[in-house]
C-alpha positions in Angstrom: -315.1 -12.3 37.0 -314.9 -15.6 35.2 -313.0 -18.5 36.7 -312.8 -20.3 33.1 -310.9 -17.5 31.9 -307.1 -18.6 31.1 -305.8 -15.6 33.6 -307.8 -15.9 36.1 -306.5 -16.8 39.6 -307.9 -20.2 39.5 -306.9 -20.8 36.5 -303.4 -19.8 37.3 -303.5 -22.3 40.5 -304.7 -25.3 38.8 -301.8 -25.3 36.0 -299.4 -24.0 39.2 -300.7 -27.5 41.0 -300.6 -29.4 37.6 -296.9 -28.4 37.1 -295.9 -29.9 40.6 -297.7 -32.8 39.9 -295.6 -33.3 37.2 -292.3 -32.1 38.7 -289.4 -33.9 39.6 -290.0 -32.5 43.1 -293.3 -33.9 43.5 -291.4 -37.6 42.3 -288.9 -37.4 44.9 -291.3 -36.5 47.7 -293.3 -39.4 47.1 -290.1 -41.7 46.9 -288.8 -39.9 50.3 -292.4 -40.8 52.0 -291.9 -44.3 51.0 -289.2 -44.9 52.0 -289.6 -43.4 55.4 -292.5 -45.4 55.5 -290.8 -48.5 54.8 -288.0 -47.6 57.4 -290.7 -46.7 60.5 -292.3 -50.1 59.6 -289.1 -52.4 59.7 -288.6 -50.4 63.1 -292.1 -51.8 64.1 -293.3 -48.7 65.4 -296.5 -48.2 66.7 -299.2 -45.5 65.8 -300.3 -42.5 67.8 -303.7 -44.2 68.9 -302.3 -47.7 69.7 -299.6 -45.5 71.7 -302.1 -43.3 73.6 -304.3 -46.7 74.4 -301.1 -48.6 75.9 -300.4 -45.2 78.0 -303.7 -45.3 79.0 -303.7 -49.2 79.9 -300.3 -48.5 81.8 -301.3 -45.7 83.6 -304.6 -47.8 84.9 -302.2 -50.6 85.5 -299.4 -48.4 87.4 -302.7 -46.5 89.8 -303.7 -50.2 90.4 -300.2 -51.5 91.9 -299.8 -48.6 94.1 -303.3 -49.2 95.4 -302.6 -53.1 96.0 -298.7 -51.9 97.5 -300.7 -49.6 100.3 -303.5 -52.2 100.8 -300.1 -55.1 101.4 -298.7 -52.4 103.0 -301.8 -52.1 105.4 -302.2 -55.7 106.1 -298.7 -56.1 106.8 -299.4 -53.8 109.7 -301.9 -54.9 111.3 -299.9 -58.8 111.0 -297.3 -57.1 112.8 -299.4 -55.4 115.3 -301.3 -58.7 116.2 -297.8 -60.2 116.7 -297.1 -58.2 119.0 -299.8 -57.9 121.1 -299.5 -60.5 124.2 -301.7 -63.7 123.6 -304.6 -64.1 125.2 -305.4 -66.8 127.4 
């Protein structure tokens, strides 16, 4: 089968893609992504990957503080058990 022929398939697609190209369709697509592009920006949104690093940098962050809370935690423990133990002479 010949691809260059006007009926073939192919040939069918590419003046089917052509004519959305060229629609009105196609137009107000592209206006809508603009202008939802020009809304998320004044929104100062950030993308997926700066996202996923901050979660990451957060979650490293939140695992740290929890660490430092038990080591306080710990310390504050044994200040209060060598308060309480009688002085020594």
């Amino acid at each position: 089968m010949n691809d260059s022929a006007p009926n073939s398939p192919k040939a069918f697609l590419r003046r089917a893609a052509e004519a959305l190209d060229k629609s009105p369709l196609k137009d107000m697509q592209r206006n809508a992504r603009a202008l939802a592009q020009s809304a998320a920006w004044r929104l100062d949104l950030v993308s997926r990957d700066e996202f996923d690093a901050l979660q990451a940098v957060l979650a490293a962050a939140s695992a740290r503080i929890a660490q430092l809370e038990a080591q306080v935690a710990a310390l504050e423990a044994q200040a209060a058990s060598h308060t309480d133990s009688p002085a020594s002479p």
